[in-house]
C-alpha positions, 0 to 999 in steps of 0.5 A: 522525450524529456523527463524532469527529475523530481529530488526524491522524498526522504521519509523519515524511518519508522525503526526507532519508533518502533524499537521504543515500543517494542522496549516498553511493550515486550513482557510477556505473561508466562514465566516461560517467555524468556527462555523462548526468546533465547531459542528462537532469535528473530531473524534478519530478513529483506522487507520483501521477505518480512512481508512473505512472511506477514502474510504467512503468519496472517493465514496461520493466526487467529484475528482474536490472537493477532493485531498486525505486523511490520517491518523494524528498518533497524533490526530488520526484522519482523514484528508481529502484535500478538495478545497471548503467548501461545501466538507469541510462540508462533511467531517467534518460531516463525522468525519473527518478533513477538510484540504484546499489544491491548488491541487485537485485529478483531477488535480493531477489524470492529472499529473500521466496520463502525467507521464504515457504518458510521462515518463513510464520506468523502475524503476520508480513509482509515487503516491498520497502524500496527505500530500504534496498534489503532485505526488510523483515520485521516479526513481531507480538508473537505471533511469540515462542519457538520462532518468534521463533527461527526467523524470526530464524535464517531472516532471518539466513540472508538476510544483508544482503537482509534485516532483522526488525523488530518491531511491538507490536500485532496484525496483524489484518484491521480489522472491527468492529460499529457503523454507516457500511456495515454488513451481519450480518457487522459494520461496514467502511468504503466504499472508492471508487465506481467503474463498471462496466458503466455501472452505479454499483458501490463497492469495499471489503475483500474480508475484510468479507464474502461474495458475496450479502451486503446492505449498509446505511449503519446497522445495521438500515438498509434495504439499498442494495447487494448485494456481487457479488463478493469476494476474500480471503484471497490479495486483499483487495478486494470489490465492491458493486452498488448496489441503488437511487438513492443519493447516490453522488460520486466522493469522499472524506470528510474528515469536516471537513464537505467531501470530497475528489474523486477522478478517477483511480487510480494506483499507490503509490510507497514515500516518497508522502504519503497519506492515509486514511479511514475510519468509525473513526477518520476521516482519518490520513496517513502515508507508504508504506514498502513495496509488494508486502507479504506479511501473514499474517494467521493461520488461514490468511489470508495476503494478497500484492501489498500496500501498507505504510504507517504510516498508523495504522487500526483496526477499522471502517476496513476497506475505506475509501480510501487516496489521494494528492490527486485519485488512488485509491491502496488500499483498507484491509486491515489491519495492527497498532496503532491511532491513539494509538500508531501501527502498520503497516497495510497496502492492496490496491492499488486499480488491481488491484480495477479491472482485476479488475472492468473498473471504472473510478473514478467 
C-alpha cells in the first residue's frame, strides 16, 4: 500500500511569547519572593515530564489559587499561573515556575459554565489558555447572524476572562471512506495498542463507530478486531478487541519506512510540541494551545475535557495518535481546516481512554 507524504506543519513556538509574560508578570507580593526563587530554581524537564508534572500540581492546588499551566519550549521548564504566594511556593518547590495572574481557574471555570449556558451552538469550542490566562472561544464559519451576535454579546459579558476567535473551516468530527482501519461506517486511523487484561486491544475515536463493529486494514478486508466498547458524544475514544494474530507493536507510524515506539502515556501541557499521524495526511506537528476544550460538533454532538492544538488533520485521520517522544498523548477527534491551510483540531486525552478501560499502553 502506497502512502503520500504530507511536508509537516511547523507551528510557530510559544516560548517567547511565554517568556515576555513571564517577564511582565513575575512580581510577587511578599517581600520573601526572591529569596524563594534563588532556593528553588525551576527545573529543566522533557514536555512529557512537565505535563506529569501539571497534573500533580493540579491535585495538589486549589482552583481559587491556581489558573493553569504550560510548557515554556525555550526554558523548558514548567510554568504554573497562580494568585497567591502561598501557591507560588508549591510550585517553586515542586520545580516549577510560578507566574502571578488576575484570573484564577475558578473564575474562569465560571466563564465556561456561562459559555455552556449561554452560548452552546454548533461550531464553536472554548478552552483554557494559560498563557493568555482567558477562555478562548472560537466560532466556525457557520456561527453567523443572529448567532454570531449573541455569542459575541455572551463573551463580551465575560469581560477580560474571555476572548472570541474565528476559525475559517468547519469543526467537524474527522471520518472519511478509504483504507487503513476501516469498517461499514467508513475509514479512521488506529490510535495506540494498549492491554487489557492481558489481552492485545487498540484504542481509536469513539465517533468511528459503534460497539460490535468489525474492523479490517482495507476495505473489504478480512476483519481483525471487534470494537468492544464506544463513547461519543460527551468522550471521544473507543476500543477495539483484537480478533487474531496480527502484527501489533507499541508504535508509531512515521510513514517514513520507520516508526516511533511508544512506552508510556502522559498528560498534555499547553506550549508541548507534538506530533500526529494518521491514514490521511500522515505525520503533522504542531503545539497544544488549550486542554479541557469544549467543541460542539452540531446535531448535538458536544464532546468536553479535550486537548486543542494547531496541529492540522483531516478526514480518515480520526482515532490516530498524538504523542510527544516516546509518550501517548491523544487520540484524534476532530477539529477545522485541513493540512494546506491550517486549522484547529482538537484530542481526547488518551490517559483518560486508559483509566476508562483499565488498559495500559503496549
Amino acid at each position: 500500500m502506497k502512502h503520500r507524504r504530507i511536508p509537516r506543519r511547523h507551528a510557530v513556538v510559544a516560548g517567547g511569547a511565554a517568556v515576555a509574560l513571564l517577564g511582565a508578570a513575575v512580581t510577587f507580593r511578599t517581600a520573601n519572593a526572591s529569596d524563594d526563587v534563588a532556593r528553588f530554581e525551576a527545573k529543566t524537564m522533557s514536555a512529557a515530564a512537565a505535563g506529569n508534572l501539571a497534573s500533580s500540581l493540579g491535585k495538589r492546588l486549589h482552583d481559587a489559587d491556581t489558573a493553569g499551566a504550560y510548557y515554556d519550549t525555550k526554558s523548558r521548564t514548567l510554568v504554573v499561573n497562580v494568585v497567591d504566594e502561598k501557591a507560588a511556593e508549591t510550585v517553586r518547590r515542586a520545580g516549577g515556575r510560578a507566574r502571578v495572574v488576575e484570573h484564577s481557574l475558578a473564575e474562569l471555570k465560571s466563564a465556561r459554565e456561562t459559555l455552556k449556558d449561554r452560548a452552546t451552538m454548533p461550531g464553536t469550542s472554548w478552552a483554557v489558555d494559560p498563557v493568555t490566562n482567558k477562555v478562548v472561544v472560537t466560532a466556525d464559519r457557520t456561527v453567523q447572524g443572529a448567532s454570531w451576535e449573541k455569542l459575541t454579546q455572551v463573551v463580551d459579558g465575560l469581560g477580560g476572562k474571555a476572548e472570541l476567535k474565528r476559525s475559517a473551516g468547519t469543526f467537524t468530527p474527522f471520518v472519511a471512506g478509504g483504507d487503513a482501519i476501516t469498517s461499514g461506517g467508513g475509514r479512521c486511523s488506529l490510535g495506540f495498542n494498549v492491554l487489557r487484561n492481558g489481552r492485545p486491544h487498540f484504542l481509536t475515536a469513539g465517533h468511528c463507530g459503534r460497539a460490535g463493529s468489525t474492523w479490517a486494514a482495507q476495505q473489504g478486508g478480512e476483519p481483525f478486531g471487534t470494537m468492544v466498547d464506544s463513547r461519543f458524544p460527551g468522550d471521544d475514544f473507543a476500543l477495539v478487541r483484537y480478533d487474531r494474530d496480527v502484527s501489533r507493536p507499541s508504535a508509531v507510524n512515521l510513514y517514513d519506512g520507520t516508526g516511533r515506539r511508544i512506552t508510556r502515556a502522559a498528560d498534555a501541557a499547553v506550549g508541548t510540541r507534538v506530533v500526529r499521524s494518521g491514514s490521511t495526511t500522515q505525520v503533522s506537528d504542531g503545539r497544544v494551545t488549550g486542554l479541557d476544550a469544549t467543541v460542539n460538533y452540531g446535531n448535538g454532538q458536544v464532546v468536553e475535557g479535550l486537548i486543542q492544538t494547531d496541529v492540522c488533520a483531516e478526514p480518515g485521520d480520526s482515532g490516530g495518535p498524538l504523542f510527544a517522544d516516546d509518550a501517548a498523548i491523544g487520540l484524534t477527534s476532530g477539529g477545522s481546516g485541513d493540512c494546506a491551510n491550517g486549522g484547529v483540531t482538537f484530542f481526547q486525552p488518551v490517559t483518560e481512554a486508559l483509566a476508562a478501560y483499565g488498559a495500559q499502553i503496549g
